[in-house]
C-alpha positions as CSV (number, residue, x, y, z in Angstrom):
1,X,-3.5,-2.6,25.7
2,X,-4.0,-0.1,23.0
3,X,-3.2,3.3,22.8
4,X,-5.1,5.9,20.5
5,X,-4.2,9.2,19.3
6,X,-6.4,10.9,16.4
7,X,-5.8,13.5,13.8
8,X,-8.9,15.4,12.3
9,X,-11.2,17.7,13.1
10,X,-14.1,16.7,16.2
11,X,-16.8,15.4,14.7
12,X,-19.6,17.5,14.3
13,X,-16.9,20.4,13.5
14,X,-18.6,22.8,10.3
15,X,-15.5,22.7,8.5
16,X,-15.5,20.9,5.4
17,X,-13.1,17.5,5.6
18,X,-11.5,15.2,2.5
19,X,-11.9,11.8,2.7
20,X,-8.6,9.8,2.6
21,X,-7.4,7.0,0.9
22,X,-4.4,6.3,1.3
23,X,-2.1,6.1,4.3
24,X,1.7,4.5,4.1
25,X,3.9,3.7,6.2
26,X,7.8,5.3,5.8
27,X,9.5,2.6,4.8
28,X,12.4,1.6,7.3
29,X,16.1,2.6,6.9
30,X,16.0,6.0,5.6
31,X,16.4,9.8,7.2
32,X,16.2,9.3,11.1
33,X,13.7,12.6,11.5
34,X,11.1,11.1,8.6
35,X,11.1,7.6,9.7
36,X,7.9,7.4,11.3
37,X,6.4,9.9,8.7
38,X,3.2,9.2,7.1
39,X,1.7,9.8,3.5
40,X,-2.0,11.2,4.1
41,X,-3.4,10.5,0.3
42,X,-6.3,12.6,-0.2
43,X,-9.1,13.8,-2.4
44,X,-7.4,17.1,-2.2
45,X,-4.0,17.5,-1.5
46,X,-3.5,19.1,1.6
47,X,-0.6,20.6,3.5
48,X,2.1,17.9,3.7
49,X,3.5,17.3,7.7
50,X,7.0,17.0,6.6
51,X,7.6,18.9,3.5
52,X,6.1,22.3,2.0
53,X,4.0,20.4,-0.3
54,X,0.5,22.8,-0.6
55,X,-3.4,22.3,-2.4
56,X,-1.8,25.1,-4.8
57,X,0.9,23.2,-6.0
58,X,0.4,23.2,-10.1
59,X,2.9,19.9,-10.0
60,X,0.6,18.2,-7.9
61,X,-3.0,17.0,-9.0
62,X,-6.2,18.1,-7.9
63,X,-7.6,14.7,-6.8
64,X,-5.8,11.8,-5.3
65,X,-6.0,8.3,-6.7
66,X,-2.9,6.7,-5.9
67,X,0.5,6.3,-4.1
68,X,3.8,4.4,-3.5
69,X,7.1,4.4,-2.1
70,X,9.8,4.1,-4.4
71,X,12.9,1.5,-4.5
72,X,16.5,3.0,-4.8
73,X,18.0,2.7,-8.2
74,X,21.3,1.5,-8.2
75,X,24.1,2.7,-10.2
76,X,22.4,6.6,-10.7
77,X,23.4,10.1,-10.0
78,X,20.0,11.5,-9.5
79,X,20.2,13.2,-6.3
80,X,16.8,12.3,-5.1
81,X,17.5,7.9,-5.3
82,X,19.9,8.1,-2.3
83,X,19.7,9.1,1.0
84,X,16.0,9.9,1.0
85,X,12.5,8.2,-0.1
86,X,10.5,9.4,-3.3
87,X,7.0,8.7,-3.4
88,X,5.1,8.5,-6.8
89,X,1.7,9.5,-6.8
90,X,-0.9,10.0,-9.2
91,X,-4.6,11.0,-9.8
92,X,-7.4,13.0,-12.2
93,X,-4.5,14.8,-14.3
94,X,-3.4,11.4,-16.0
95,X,0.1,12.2,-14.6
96,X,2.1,9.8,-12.4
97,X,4.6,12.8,-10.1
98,X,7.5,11.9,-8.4
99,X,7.9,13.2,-4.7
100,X,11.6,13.8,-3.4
101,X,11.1,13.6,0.6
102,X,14.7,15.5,1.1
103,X,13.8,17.8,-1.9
104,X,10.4,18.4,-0.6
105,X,9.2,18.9,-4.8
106,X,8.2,17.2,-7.6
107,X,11.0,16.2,-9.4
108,X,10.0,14.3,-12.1
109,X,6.5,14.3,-13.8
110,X,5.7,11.5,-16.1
111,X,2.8,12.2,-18.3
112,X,1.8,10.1,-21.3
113,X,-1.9,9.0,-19.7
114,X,-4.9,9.5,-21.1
115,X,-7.2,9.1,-18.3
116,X,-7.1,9.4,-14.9
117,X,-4.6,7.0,-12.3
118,X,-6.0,4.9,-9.9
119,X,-3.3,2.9,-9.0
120,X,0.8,2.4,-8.4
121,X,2.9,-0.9,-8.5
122,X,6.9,-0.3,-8.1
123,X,9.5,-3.2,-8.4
124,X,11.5,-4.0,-5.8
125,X,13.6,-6.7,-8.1
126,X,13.4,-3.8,-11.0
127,X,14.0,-0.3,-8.9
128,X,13.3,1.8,-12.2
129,X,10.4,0.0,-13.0
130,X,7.2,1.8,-12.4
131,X,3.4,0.0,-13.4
132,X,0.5,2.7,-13.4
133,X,-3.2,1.3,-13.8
134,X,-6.0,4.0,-15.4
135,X,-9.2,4.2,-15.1
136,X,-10.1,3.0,-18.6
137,X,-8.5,0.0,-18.0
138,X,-4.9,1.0,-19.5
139,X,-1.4,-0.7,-17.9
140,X,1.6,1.2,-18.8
141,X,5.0,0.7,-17.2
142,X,7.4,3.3,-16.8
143,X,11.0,3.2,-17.0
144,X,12.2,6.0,-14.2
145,X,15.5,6.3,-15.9
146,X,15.0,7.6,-19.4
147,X,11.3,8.8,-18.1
148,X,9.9,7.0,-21.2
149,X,6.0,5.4,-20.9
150,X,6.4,1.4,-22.5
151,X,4.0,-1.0,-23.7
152,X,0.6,0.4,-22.8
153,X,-1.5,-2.9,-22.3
154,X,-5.5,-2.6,-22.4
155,X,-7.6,-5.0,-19.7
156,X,-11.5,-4.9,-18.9
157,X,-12.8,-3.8,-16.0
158,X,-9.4,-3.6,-14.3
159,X,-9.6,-2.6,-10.3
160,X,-6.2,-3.2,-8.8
161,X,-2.3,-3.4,-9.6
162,X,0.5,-5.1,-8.2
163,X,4.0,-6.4,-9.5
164,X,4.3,-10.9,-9.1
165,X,6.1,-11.8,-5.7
166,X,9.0,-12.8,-8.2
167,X,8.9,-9.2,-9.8
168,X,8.6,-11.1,-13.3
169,X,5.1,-9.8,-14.7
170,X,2.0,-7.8,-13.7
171,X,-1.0,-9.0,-11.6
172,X,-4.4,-7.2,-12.6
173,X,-7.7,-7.6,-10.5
174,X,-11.1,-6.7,-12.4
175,X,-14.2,-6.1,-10.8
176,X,-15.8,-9.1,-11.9
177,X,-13.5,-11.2,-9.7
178,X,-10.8,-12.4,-12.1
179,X,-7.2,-11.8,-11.9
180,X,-4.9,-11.4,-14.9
181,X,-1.1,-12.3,-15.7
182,X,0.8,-9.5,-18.0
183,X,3.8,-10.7,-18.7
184,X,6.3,-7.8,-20.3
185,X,8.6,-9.4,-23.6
186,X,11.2,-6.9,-25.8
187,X,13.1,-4.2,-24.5
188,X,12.1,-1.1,-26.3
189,X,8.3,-1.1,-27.2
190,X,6.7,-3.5,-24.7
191,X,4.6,-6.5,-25.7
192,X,2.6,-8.1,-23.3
193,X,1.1,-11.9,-22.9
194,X,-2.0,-11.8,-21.4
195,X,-3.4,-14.8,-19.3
196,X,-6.2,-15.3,-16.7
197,X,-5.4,-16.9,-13.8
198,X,-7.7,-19.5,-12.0
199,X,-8.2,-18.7,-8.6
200,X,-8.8,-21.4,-6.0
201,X,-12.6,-22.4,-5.0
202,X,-11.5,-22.2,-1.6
203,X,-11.0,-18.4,-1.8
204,X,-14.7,-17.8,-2.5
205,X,-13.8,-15.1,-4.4
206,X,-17.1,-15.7,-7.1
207,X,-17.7,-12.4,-8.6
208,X,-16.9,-9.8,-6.2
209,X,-14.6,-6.9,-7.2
210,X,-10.9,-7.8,-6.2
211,X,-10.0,-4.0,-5.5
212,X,-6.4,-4.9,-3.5
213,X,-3.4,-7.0,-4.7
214,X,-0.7,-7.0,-2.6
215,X,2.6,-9.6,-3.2
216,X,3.9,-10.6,0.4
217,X,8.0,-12.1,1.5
218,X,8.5,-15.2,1.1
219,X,6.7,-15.8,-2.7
220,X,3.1,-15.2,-1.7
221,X,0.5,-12.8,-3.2
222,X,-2.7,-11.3,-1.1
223,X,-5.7,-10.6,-2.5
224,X,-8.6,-8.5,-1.0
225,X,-12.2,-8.5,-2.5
226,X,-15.0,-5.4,-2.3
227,X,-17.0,-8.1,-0.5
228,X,-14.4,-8.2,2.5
229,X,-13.1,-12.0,1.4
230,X,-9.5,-12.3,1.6
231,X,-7.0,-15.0,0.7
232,X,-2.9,-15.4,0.8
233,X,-1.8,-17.2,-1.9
234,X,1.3,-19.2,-2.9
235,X,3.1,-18.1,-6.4
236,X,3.0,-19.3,-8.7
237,X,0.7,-22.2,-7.8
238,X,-1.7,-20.0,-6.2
239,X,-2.5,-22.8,-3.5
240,X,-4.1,-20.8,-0.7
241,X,-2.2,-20.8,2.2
242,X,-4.6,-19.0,4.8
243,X,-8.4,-17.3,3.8
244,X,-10.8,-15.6,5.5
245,X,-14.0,-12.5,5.5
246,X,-13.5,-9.1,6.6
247,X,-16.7,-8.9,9.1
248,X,-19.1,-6.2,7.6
249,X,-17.1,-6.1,3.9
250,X,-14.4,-3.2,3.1
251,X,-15.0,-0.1,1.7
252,X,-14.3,-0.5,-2.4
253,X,-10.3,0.4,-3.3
254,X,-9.6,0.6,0.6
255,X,-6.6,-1.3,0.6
256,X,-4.7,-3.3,3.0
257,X,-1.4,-3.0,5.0
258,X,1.1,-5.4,5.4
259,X,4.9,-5.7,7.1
260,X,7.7,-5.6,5.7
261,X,7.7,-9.7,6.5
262,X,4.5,-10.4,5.1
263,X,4.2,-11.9,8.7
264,X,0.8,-10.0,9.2
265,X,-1.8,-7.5,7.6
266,X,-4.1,-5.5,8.7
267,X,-7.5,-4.9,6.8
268,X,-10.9,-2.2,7.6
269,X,-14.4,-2.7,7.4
270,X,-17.3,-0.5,6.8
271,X,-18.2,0.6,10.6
272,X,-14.6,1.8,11.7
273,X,-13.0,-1.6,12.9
274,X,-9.8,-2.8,12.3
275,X,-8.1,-6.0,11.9
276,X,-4.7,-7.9,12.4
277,X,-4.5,-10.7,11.2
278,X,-1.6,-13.5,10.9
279,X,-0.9,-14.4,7.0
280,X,0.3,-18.1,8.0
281,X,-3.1,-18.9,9.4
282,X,-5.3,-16.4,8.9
283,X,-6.3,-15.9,12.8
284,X,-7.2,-12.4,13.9
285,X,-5.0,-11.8,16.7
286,X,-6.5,-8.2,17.0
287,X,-9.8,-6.4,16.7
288,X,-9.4,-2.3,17.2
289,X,-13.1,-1.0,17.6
290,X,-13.2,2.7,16.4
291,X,-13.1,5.8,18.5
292,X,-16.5,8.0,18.2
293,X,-17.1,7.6,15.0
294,X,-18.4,4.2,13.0
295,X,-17.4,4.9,9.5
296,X,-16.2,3.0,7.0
297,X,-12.2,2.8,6.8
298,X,-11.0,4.6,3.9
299,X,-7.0,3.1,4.5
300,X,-4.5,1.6,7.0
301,X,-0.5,1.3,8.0
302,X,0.8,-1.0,10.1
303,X,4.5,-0.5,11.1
304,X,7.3,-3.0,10.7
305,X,7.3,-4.4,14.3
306,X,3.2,-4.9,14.2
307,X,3.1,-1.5,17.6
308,X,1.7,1.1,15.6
309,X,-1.6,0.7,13.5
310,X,-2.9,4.1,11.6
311,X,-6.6,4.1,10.4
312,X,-8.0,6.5,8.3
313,X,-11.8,6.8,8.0
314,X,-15.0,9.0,7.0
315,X,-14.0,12.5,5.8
316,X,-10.4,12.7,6.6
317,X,-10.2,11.6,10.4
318,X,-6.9,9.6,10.9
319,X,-6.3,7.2,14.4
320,X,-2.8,5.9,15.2
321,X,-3.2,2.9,17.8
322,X,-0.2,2.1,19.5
323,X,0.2,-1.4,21.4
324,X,1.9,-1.0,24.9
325,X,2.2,-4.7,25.3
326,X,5.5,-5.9,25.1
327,X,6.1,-8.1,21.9
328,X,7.8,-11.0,21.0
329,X,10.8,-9.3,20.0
330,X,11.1,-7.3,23.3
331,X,10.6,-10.4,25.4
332,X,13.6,-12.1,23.5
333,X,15.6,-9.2,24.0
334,X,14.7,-9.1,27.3
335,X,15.9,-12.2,27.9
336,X,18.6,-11.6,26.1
337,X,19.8,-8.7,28.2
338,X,19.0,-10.8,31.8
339,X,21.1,-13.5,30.5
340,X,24.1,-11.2,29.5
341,X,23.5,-9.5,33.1
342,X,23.4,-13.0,35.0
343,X,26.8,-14.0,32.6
344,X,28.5,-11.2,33.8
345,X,27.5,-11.1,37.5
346,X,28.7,-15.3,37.6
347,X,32.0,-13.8,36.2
């Protein structure tokens, strides 16, 4: 059973909306009161739920392209890498800021762009490693310590951004359907080896825009298409491990969600559905129809334990379905707790 709640004006309402495109999930582990917190990315920045962040902000750009939790840096003093989350985000101003969630500001703007950012990769393996994708087709990576841009790369027709599932080089996905390997060497001024990667056949992928890259646990890499074709694949051998179509195709740059595990993702189409699907075998297990309106899904998040699914869609209306099933993880720890009970009782 599914539970919906919805943020958003009724449709039909006469006050002007933003589309958004980006929701993320908190990640897990950090300030108990912002754990469940979500990032609303919009065309306009709007009034943050958790922090005094405003439209009027000059630290904060105009239009929204891009977003991403950041990793903790080990080893630093800077008050904002411990004990809270940052979040980097980027857009039209060619400027990548840096959001401290207990310091509700921008404290660090990294500028050095020269045309607007559409997307965000950080490092897990490299916590002060930050990759930034422009719309001109520009890679840079940013080192978060000494604040210093390194090694701007040039690619064609570049459409997505992510870091390897190793952490050792740079995916790029163009919107002719090929996927490129930048692969950082020196350590002041960054040159980069450039190879295209052949994607499986199996994949389908052709020549449709791959607008989501998104490396998964356990050393696999999923890839999203425009077209609503979507494949997990091994690294580096890029074997598929599980494919499949997103009914009705995504909306382009929508994104996809995954847990923490890589155990499962969650995907949009164009008329408001939603999708959970396993990343072993590709199976839907779930199929969320929309609520009153059939427009196309802009983003999703899908919590760590796979209960709480957030869909943002049209001009700025936001869903959170919550499952009221029990799960897996309940049922063993129900089991767990009747056993303990019967152990005891016998005693």
């Amino acid at each position: 059973m599914l539970q919906c709640h919805s943020w958003g004006r009724k449709p039909g309402s006469q006050h002007r909306l933003e589309p958004c495109y980006g929701v993320r999930w908190h990640p897990p582990g950090r300030s108990r009161q912002r754990r469940r917190a979500v990032c609303q990315l919009c065309h306009r920045p709007h009034a943050w739920r958790d922090a005094p962040f405003h439209a009027s902000s000059p630290s904060l750009p105009q239009n929204l392209r891009a977003a991403t939790w950041l990793h903790p840096m080990p080893e630093t003093t800077e008050p904002g890498c411990h004990g809270n989350a940052r979040l980097a985000i980027a857009g039209d101003d060619a400027a990548v800021s840096i959001i401290s969630m207990a310091e509700a500001r921008v404290t660090t703007l990294l500028q050095g762009h020269v045309a607007a950012v559409t997307d965000l990769a950080a490092n897990p393996s490299q916590p002060g490693a930050l990759a930034a994708l422009s719309s001109d087709g520009s890679v840079a990576l940013w080192d978060l310590g000494s604040e210093r841009q390194r090694g701007p790369c040039s690619t064609s027709h570049a459409a997505s951004l992510a870091w390897s599932p190793d952490g050792e080089c740079l995916l790029v996905g163009t919107r002719r359907g090929k996927l490129w390997k930048l692969s950082p060497s020196g350590s002041a001024d960054i040159a980069w080896d450039k190879t295209e990667l052949p994607l499986p056949s199996k994949a389908g992928f052709q020549s449709a825009a791959l607008d989501c890259l998104r490396p998964l646990q356990g050393g696999r890499l999923a890839i999203k298409a425009a077209d609503g074709r979507m494949a997990v694949l091994s690294w580096p051998s890029l074997e598929p491990v599980a494919t499949w179509r997103v009914p009705d195709g995504t909306y382009p740059g929508s994104g996809l969600a995954a847990t923490p595990d890589g155990n499962y993702i969650a995907v949009g189409n164009m008329l408001g559905r939603s999708f959970v699907h396993c990343t072993a075998t590709g199976k839907c297990l779930a199929a969320v129809e929309p609520v009153r309106l059939h427009e196309p899904v802009t983003s999703v998040a899908l919590s760590s334990d796979c209960r709480h699914l957030w869909v943002a869609l049209g001009l700025g209306f936001i869903f959170r379905y919550e499952y009221l099933g029990a799960l897996e993880d309940d049922k063993e720890n129900s089991a767990n707790v009747e056993e303990d009970t019967n152990r005891s009782q016998a005693l």
